[in-house]
C-alpha positions in Angstrom: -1.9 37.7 -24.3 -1.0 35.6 -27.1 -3.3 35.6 -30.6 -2.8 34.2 -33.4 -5.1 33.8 -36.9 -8.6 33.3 -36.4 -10.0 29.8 -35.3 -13.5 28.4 -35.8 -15.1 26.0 -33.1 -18.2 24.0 -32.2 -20.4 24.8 -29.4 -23.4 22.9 -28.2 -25.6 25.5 -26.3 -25.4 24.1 -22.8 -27.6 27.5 -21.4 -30.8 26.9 -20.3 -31.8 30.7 -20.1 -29.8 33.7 -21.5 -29.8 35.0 -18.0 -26.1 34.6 -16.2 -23.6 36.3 -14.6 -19.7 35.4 -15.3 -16.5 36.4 -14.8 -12.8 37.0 -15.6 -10.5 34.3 -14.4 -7.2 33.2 -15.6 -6.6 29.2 -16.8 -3.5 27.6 -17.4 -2.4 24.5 -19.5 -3.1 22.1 -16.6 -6.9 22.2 -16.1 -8.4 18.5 -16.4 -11.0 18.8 -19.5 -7.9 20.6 -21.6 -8.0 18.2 -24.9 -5.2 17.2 -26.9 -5.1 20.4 -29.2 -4.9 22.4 -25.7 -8.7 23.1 -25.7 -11.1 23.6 -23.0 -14.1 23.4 -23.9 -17.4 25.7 -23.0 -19.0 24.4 -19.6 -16.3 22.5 -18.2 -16.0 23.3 -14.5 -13.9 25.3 -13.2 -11.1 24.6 -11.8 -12.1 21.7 -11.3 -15.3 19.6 -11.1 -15.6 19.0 -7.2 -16.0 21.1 -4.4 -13.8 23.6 -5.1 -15.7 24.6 -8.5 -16.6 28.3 -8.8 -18.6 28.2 -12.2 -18.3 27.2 -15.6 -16.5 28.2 -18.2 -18.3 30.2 -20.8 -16.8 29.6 -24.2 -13.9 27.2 -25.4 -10.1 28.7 -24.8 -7.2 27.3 -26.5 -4.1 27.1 -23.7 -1.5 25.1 -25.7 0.7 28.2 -25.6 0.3 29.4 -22.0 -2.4 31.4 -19.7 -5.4 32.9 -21.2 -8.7 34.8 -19.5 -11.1 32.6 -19.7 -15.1 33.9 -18.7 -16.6 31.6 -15.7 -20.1 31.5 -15.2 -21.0 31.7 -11.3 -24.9 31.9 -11.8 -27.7 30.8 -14.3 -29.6 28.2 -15.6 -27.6 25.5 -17.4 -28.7 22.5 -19.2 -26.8 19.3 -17.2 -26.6 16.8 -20.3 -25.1 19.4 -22.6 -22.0 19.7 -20.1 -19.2 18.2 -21.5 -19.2 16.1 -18.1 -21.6 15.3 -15.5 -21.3 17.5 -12.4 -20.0 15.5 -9.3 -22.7 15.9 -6.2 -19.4 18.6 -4.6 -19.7 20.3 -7.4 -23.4 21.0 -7.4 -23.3 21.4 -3.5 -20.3 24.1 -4.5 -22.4 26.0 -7.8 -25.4 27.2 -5.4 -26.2 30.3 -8.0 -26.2 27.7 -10.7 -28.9 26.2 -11.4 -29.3 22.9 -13.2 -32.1 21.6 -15.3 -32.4 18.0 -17.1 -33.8 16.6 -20.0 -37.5 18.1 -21.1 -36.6 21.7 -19.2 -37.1 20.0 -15.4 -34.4 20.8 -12.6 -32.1 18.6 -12.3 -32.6 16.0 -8.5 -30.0 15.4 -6.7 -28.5 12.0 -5.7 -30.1 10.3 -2.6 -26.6 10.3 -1.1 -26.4 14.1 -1.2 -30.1 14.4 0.2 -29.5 12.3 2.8 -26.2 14.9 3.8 -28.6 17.5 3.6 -30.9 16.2 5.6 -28.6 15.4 8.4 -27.3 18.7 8.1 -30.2 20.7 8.2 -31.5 18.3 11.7 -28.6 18.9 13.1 -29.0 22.8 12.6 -32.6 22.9 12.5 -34.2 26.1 15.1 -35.9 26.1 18.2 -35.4 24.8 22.1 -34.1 21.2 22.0 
């Protein structure tokens, strides 16, 4: 692992509740929030902000020279507009132990496209003799 002298950053506190479980994962150089300093920030998705996401990351992580560990939250309760980018509707769909709350503490709705998926599904699925 490489270190080097100590850095400060910012965080915006993107937790909705100090309840959440994370992980260990390793990230690389290429993820898609990495900023120009080689920087991924706290609550990007990862790896990557569709359906294959498995959580978010926990605190920034510099990668501009190589892999680190990075902590990846897989469930909680996060504040959506304190992400430092929207969550697709795969995303959500993929996060099911995260939670997602809007502005004034509510849980976030999902688009009317994903509900209507949902509902399709869940017809199609639904119990009983047909």
């Amino acid at each position: 692992m490489f270190t080097r002298n100590k850095k400060s950053f910012d965080q915006i506190n993107f937790l909705q509740s100090q309840h959440f479980i994370s992980f260990t994962h390793q990230v690389d150089g290429t993820h898609p929030q990495k900023n120009e300093k080689g920087i991924i920030p706290a609550g990007s998705f990862y790896p990557k902000n569709d359906e294959t996401a498995i959580g978010l990351t926990i605190n920034d992580v510099d990668v501009s020279n190589g892999d680190q560990p990075i902590g990846v939250i897989v469930e909680g309760y996060v504040l959506e507009e304190r992400l430092p980018e929207k969550p697709t509707d795969g995303a959500k769909t993929a996060l099911k132990e995260i939670k997602f709350y809007a502005t004034g503490n509510q849980p976030s709705v999902k688009s009317a496209a994903a509900k209507i998926n949902e509902a399709k599904v869940n017809e199609n699925t639904a119990g009983g003799d047909k």
